[in-house]
BAPA-566083 format. One line per 2 residues: number of its first residue (from 1); their letters; for each residue x, y, z of C-alpha. Coordinates in nm, 3 decimals, padded with zeros to 5 digits. Example, Ala and Ser with C-alpha at 12.3 -4.5 7.8 and 13.67 -1.06 7.14 Angstrom:
% residues 2
1) as) 01.230,-00.450,00.780  01.367,-00.106,00.714;
END
This chain:
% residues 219
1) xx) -03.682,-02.489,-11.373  -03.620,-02.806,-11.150;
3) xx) -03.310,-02.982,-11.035  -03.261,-03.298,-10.817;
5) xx) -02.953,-03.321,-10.604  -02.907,-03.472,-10.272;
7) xx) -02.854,-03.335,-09.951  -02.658,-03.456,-09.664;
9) xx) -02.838,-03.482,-09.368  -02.670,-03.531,-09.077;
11) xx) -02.450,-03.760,-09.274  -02.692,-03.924,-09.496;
13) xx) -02.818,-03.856,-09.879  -03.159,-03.731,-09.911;
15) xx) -03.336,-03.627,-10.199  -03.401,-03.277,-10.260;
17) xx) -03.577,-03.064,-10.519  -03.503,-02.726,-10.609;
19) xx) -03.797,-02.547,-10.804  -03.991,-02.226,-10.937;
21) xx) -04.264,-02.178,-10.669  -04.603,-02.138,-10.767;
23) xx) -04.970,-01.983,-10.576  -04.972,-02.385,-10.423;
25) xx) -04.672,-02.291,-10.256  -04.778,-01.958,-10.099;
27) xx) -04.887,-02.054,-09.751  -04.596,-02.297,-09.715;
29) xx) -04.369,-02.029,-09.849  -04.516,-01.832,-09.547;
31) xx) -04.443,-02.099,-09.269  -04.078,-02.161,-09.415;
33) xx) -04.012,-01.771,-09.375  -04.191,-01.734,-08.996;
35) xx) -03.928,-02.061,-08.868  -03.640,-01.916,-09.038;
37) xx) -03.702,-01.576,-08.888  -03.827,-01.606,-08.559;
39) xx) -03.824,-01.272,-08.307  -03.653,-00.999,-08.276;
41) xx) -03.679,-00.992,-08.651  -04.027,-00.794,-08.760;
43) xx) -04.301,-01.066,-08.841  -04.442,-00.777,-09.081;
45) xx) -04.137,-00.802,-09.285  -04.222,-01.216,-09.375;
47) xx) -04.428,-01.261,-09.708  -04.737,-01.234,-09.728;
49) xx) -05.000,-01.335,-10.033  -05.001,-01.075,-10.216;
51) xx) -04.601,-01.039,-10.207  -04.563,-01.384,-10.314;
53) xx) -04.869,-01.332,-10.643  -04.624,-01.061,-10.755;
55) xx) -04.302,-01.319,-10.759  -04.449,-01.535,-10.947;
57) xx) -04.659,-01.305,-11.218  -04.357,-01.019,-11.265;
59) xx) -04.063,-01.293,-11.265  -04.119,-01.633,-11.233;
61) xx) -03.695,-01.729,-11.293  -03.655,-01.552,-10.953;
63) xx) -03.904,-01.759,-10.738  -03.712,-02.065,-10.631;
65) xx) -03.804,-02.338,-10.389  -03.664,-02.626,-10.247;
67) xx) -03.816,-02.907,-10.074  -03.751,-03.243,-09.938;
69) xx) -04.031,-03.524,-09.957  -04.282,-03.285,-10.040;
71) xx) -04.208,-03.055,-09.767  -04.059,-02.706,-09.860;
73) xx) -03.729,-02.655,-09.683  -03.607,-02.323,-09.796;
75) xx) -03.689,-02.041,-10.053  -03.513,-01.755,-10.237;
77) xx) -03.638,-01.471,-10.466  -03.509,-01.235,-10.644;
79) xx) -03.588,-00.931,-10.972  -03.362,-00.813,-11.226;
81) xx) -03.257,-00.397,-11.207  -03.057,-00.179,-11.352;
83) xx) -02.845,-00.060,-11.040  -02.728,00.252,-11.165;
85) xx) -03.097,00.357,-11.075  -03.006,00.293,-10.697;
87) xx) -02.672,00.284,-10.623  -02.468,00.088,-10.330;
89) xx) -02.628,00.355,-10.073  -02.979,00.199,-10.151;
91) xx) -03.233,00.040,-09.906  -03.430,-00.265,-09.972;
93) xx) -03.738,-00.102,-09.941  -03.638,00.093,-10.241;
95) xx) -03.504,-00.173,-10.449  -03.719,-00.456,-10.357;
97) xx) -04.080,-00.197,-10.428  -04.131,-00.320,-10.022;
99) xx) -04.094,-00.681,-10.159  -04.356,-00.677,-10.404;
101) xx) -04.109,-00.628,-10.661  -04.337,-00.394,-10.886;
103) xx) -04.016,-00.229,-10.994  -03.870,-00.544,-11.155;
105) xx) -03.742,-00.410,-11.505  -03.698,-00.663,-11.822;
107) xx) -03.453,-00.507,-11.876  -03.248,-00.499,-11.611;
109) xx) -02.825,-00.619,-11.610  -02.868,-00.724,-11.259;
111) xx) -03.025,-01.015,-11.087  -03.085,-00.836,-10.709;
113) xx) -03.183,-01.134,-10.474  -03.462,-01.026,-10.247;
115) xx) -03.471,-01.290,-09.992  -03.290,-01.644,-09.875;
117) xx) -03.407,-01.822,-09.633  -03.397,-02.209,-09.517;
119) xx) -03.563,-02.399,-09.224  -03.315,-02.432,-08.954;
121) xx) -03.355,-02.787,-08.952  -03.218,-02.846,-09.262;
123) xx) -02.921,-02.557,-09.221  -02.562,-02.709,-09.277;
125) xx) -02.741,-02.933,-09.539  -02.623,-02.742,-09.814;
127) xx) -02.930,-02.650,-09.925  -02.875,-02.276,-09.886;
129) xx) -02.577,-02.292,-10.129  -02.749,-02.485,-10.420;
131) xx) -03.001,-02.236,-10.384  -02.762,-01.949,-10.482;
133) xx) -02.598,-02.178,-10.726  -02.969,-02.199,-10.894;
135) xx) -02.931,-01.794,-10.931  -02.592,-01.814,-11.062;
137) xx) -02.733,-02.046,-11.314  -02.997,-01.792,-11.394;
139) xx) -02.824,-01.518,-11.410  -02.582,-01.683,-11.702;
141) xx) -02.874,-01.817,-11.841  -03.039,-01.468,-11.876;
143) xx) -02.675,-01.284,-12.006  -02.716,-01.069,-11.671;
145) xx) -02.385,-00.917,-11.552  -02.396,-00.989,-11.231;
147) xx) -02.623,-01.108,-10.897  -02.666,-00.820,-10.615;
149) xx) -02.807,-00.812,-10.297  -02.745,-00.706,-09.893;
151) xx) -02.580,-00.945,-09.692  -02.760,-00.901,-09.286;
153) xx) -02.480,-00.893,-09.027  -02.626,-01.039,-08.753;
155) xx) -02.314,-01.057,-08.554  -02.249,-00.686,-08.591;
157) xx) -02.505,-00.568,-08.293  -02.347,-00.634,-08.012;
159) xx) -02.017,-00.488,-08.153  -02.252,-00.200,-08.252;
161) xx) -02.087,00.076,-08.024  -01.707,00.010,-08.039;
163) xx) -01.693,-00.053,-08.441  -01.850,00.065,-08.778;
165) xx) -02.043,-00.155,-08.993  -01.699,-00.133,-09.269;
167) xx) -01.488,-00.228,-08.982  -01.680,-00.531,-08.863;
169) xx) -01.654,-00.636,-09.210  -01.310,-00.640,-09.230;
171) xx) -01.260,-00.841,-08.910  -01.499,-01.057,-09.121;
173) xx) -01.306,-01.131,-09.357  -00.970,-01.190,-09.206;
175) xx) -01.093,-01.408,-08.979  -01.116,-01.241,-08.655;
177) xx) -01.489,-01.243,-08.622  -01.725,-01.511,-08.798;
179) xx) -02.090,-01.414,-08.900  -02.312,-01.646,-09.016;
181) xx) -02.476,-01.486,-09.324  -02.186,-01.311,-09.404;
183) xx) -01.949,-01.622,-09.367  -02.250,-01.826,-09.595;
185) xx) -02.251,-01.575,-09.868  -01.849,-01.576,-09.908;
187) xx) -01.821,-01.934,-09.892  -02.143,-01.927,-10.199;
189) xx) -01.886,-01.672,-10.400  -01.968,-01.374,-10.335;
191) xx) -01.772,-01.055,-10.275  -01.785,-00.736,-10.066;
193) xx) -01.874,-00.428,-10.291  -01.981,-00.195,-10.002;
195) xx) -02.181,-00.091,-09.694  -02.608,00.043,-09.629;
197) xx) -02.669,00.181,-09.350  -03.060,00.172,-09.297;
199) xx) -03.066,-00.102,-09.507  -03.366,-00.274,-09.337;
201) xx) -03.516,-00.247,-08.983  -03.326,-00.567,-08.818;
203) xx) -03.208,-00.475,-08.471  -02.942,-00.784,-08.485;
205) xx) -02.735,-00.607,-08.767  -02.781,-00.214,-08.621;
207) xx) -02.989,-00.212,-08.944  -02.683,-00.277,-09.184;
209) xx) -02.602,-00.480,-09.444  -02.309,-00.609,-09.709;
211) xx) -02.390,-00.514,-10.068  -02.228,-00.875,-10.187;
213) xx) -02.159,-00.891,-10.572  -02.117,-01.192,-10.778;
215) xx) -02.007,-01.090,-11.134  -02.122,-01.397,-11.461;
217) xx) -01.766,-01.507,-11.546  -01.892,-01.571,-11.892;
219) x) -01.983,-01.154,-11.932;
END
Protein backbone atom coordinates (compact mmCIF):
# COMPACT_ATOMS: atom_id res chain seq x y z
CA UNK A 1 0.00 0.00 0.00
CA UNK A 2 0.96 3.80 -0.19
CA UNK A 3 -0.89 6.96 0.62
CA UNK A 4 0.16 10.67 0.36
CA UNK A 5 -1.33 13.11 2.80
CA UNK A 6 0.16 16.10 4.35
CA UNK A 7 1.24 16.81 7.63
CA UNK A 8 1.20 19.93 9.58
CA UNK A 9 4.29 20.87 10.86
CA UNK A 10 4.43 23.34 13.19
CA UNK A 11 1.78 25.02 11.17
CA UNK A 12 2.84 24.25 7.74
CA UNK A 13 1.85 21.35 5.03
CA UNK A 14 4.44 18.88 4.38
CA UNK A 15 4.35 15.96 2.38
CA UNK A 16 4.22 12.69 3.90
CA UNK A 17 4.14 9.07 2.78
CA UNK A 18 2.70 6.29 4.51
CA UNK A 19 3.99 2.78 3.21
CA UNK A 20 4.62 -1.13 3.59
CA UNK A 21 8.27 -1.27 4.79
CA UNK A 22 10.60 -3.39 3.16
CA UNK A 23 14.55 -5.11 4.16
CA UNK A 24 15.78 -1.25 2.72
CA UNK A 25 14.00 0.02 5.53
CA UNK A 26 15.37 -2.21 8.33
CA UNK A 27 18.20 -0.19 9.79
CA UNK A 28 16.17 3.02 9.56
CA UNK A 29 13.28 1.17 11.08
CA UNK A 30 15.89 0.54 13.90
CA UNK A 31 16.99 4.26 14.45
CA UNK A 32 13.20 5.48 14.33
CA UNK A 33 12.45 2.90 17.27
CA UNK A 34 15.90 3.76 19.52
CA UNK A 35 14.67 7.96 19.32
CA UNK A 36 11.20 7.14 20.04
CA UNK A 37 12.15 4.99 22.99
CA UNK A 38 14.95 6.34 24.66
CA UNK A 39 15.90 4.99 28.51
CA UNK A 40 14.32 3.70 31.02
CA UNK A 41 12.58 1.70 28.35
CA UNK A 42 14.76 -1.75 27.58
CA UNK A 43 16.95 -1.11 24.36
CA UNK A 44 16.60 -5.09 23.97
CA UNK A 45 12.98 -4.69 23.47
CA UNK A 46 13.66 -2.25 19.97
CA UNK A 47 13.72 -4.34 16.63
CA UNK A 48 16.21 -5.87 15.57
CA UNK A 49 16.96 -7.62 11.87
CA UNK A 50 15.75 -10.54 12.20
CA UNK A 51 12.36 -9.19 13.90
CA UNK A 52 11.84 -6.88 11.15
CA UNK A 53 12.67 -10.11 8.09
CA UNK A 54 9.74 -11.80 9.85
CA UNK A 55 7.25 -8.54 9.36
CA UNK A 56 7.74 -8.36 6.18
CA UNK A 57 7.88 -12.31 4.97
CA UNK A 58 4.77 -13.56 7.48
CA UNK A 59 2.56 -10.28 6.83
CA UNK A 60 3.55 -7.69 4.74
CA UNK A 61 -0.25 -5.57 5.22
CA UNK A 62 0.99 -5.12 8.84
CA UNK A 63 4.43 -3.45 8.18
CA UNK A 64 3.68 0.22 7.71
CA UNK A 65 6.00 3.16 7.39
CA UNK A 66 5.84 6.65 7.09
CA UNK A 67 8.32 9.08 6.02
CA UNK A 68 8.82 12.62 5.12
CA UNK A 69 11.39 13.60 2.26
CA UNK A 70 12.83 10.35 2.27
CA UNK A 71 13.40 10.19 5.86
CA UNK A 72 11.29 7.61 7.91
CA UNK A 73 9.36 9.38 10.63
CA UNK A 74 7.39 6.73 12.32
CA UNK A 75 6.46 2.95 11.99
CA UNK A 76 3.72 0.52 13.10
CA UNK A 77 3.30 -3.30 12.82
CA UNK A 78 1.04 -5.50 13.49
CA UNK A 79 -0.31 -9.79 12.80
CA UNK A 80 -3.68 -11.05 12.56
CA UNK A 81 -4.89 -13.78 15.63
CA UNK A 82 -7.56 -15.40 16.68
CA UNK A 83 -7.87 -13.96 20.36
CA UNK A 84 -9.83 -16.53 21.83
CA UNK A 85 -6.34 -18.36 21.80
CA UNK A 86 -5.08 -15.66 24.38
CA UNK A 87 -7.51 -13.90 26.02
CA UNK A 88 -7.52 -10.14 27.57
CA UNK A 89 -5.10 -11.59 30.47
CA UNK A 90 -2.38 -12.15 27.71
CA UNK A 91 1.21 -10.71 27.54
CA UNK A 92 2.86 -9.44 24.50
CA UNK A 93 5.47 -11.77 24.63
CA UNK A 94 2.86 -14.36 24.09
CA UNK A 95 0.91 -12.78 21.46
CA UNK A 96 3.51 -10.98 19.59
CA UNK A 97 5.93 -14.77 19.42
CA UNK A 98 8.60 -12.02 21.31
CA UNK A 99 7.95 -9.74 18.26
CA UNK A 100 8.89 -12.01 15.63
CA UNK A 101 5.40 -12.67 15.01
CA UNK A 102 5.93 -16.49 14.09
CA UNK A 103 2.48 -17.03 15.49
CA UNK A 104 0.73 -14.80 12.92
CA UNK A 105 -2.31 -17.05 11.76
CA UNK A 106 -4.08 -16.46 8.13
CA UNK A 107 -6.59 -16.97 9.57
CA UNK A 108 -6.96 -14.93 12.21
CA UNK A 109 -10.42 -12.32 12.97
CA UNK A 110 -8.12 -9.95 14.62
CA UNK A 111 -5.60 -7.47 13.46
CA UNK A 112 -3.31 -7.25 17.01
CA UNK A 113 -0.95 -4.16 16.46
CA UNK A 114 2.49 -4.99 17.73
CA UNK A 115 4.16 -1.73 17.85
CA UNK A 116 3.59 2.31 17.11
CA UNK A 117 6.03 4.42 17.29
CA UNK A 118 6.95 8.04 15.73
CA UNK A 119 10.07 10.29 16.02
CA UNK A 120 9.41 12.85 18.58
CA UNK A 121 10.12 15.46 16.25
CA UNK A 122 7.41 14.94 14.20
CA UNK A 123 4.80 14.07 17.33
CA UNK A 124 1.63 16.39 17.26
CA UNK A 125 2.01 16.15 13.41
CA UNK A 126 -0.61 13.77 13.08
CA UNK A 127 1.32 11.31 11.79
CA UNK A 128 0.67 8.81 14.57
CA UNK A 129 -3.11 8.91 13.84
CA UNK A 130 -2.96 8.31 9.99
CA UNK A 131 -0.89 5.56 10.89
CA UNK A 132 -3.72 3.79 12.84
CA UNK A 133 -6.15 5.03 10.29
CA UNK A 134 -3.85 2.90 7.67
CA UNK A 135 -4.79 -0.28 10.06
CA UNK A 136 -8.32 0.58 10.22
CA UNK A 137 -8.19 0.59 6.51
CA UNK A 138 -6.63 -2.83 6.59
CA UNK A 139 -8.46 -4.35 8.80
CA UNK A 140 -11.87 -3.54 6.58
CA UNK A 141 -9.98 -4.33 3.75
CA UNK A 142 -9.11 -7.87 5.08
CA UNK A 143 -13.06 -8.50 6.60
CA UNK A 144 -11.20 -8.69 10.14
CA UNK A 145 -13.54 -7.98 13.09
CA UNK A 146 -11.71 -5.90 14.85
CA UNK A 147 -7.93 -4.23 15.65
CA UNK A 148 -6.39 -5.26 19.25
CA UNK A 149 -3.55 -4.32 21.03
CA UNK A 150 -2.09 -2.92 24.73
CA UNK A 151 -2.19 0.57 25.24
CA UNK A 152 1.39 1.51 27.71
CA UNK A 153 0.36 3.81 30.57
CA UNK A 154 3.17 5.72 31.06
CA UNK A 155 1.57 8.06 33.45
CA UNK A 156 0.45 5.26 35.73
CA UNK A 157 4.05 4.78 37.63
CA UNK A 158 4.25 7.30 39.76
CA UNK A 159 0.56 6.78 40.84
CA UNK A 160 1.74 3.12 41.10
CA UNK A 161 1.24 2.75 45.00
CA UNK A 162 -1.99 4.68 45.82
CA UNK A 163 -4.13 3.26 42.67
CA UNK A 164 -4.67 0.07 40.48
CA UNK A 165 -3.93 -0.03 36.93
CA UNK A 166 -8.30 -0.19 36.36
CA UNK A 167 -8.50 2.78 38.52
CA UNK A 168 -5.94 4.96 36.80
CA UNK A 169 -7.86 4.18 33.80
CA UNK A 170 -10.87 5.48 34.86
CA UNK A 171 -9.43 8.80 36.03
CA UNK A 172 -8.28 8.50 32.36
CA UNK A 173 -11.06 8.69 30.94
CA UNK A 174 -13.07 11.21 32.82
CA UNK A 175 -10.62 13.53 32.62
CA UNK A 176 -8.92 13.73 35.84
CA UNK A 177 -5.58 12.44 34.75
CA UNK A 178 -4.22 12.73 31.02
CA UNK A 179 -1.75 10.03 29.61
CA UNK A 180 -0.23 10.39 26.57
CA UNK A 181 -0.60 7.00 24.83
CA UNK A 182 -3.67 6.39 26.38
CA UNK A 183 -5.16 9.92 25.55
CA UNK A 184 -3.58 9.20 21.62
CA UNK A 185 -5.25 5.92 21.26
CA UNK A 186 -8.87 7.31 22.40
CA UNK A 187 -8.65 10.28 20.39
CA UNK A 188 -7.53 7.45 17.14
CA UNK A 189 -11.01 5.49 18.23
CA UNK A 190 -10.29 3.17 20.24
CA UNK A 191 -11.96 1.77 23.34
CA UNK A 192 -11.09 0.25 26.73
CA UNK A 193 -11.83 -3.59 26.75
CA UNK A 194 -9.65 -4.42 29.84
CA UNK A 195 -6.47 -4.51 31.93
CA UNK A 196 -2.65 -6.91 31.71
CA UNK A 197 -0.82 -6.86 34.30
CA UNK A 198 2.78 -8.07 33.23
CA UNK A 199 2.02 -6.99 30.04
CA UNK A 200 5.63 -6.01 29.11
CA UNK A 201 8.71 -5.07 31.22
CA UNK A 202 8.28 -1.03 31.06
CA UNK A 203 8.99 0.42 34.48
CA UNK A 204 6.98 3.80 33.40
CA UNK A 205 3.58 1.86 33.26
CA UNK A 206 4.33 -0.66 36.56
CA UNK A 207 4.41 -3.08 33.57
CA UNK A 208 0.63 -2.54 32.57
CA UNK A 209 -1.20 -1.92 29.78
CA UNK A 210 -4.93 -1.05 28.16
CA UNK A 211 -6.20 -3.87 25.96
CA UNK A 212 -7.82 -1.01 23.46
CA UNK A 213 -10.39 -2.49 20.90
CA UNK A 214 -11.51 -0.99 17.74
CA UNK A 215 -14.40 -3.10 16.27
CA UNK A 216 -14.81 -2.76 11.67
CA UNK A 217 -18.16 -0.92 11.66
CA UNK A 218 -18.82 -2.62 8.40
CA UNK A 219 -18.69 -6.42 10.38
Amino acid sequence: MRKDLYLFVKGKPQKAVIRNYSQADFEALIDVQRLSFPPPFPEELLWNIDQLSEHVKRFPDGALCAEVDGILIGSMTGLLVNMQDYGHSHNWETVTAGGYIRNHNPEGDTLYIVDICVIPEFRQTGIGKWLMQSMYETVVQLGLVRLLGGGRMPGYGPHAQDVTPEAYLEKVLTGEWKDPVLTFLLRCGRMPVGIAREYLEDEQSNNCAAIMEWRNPFK
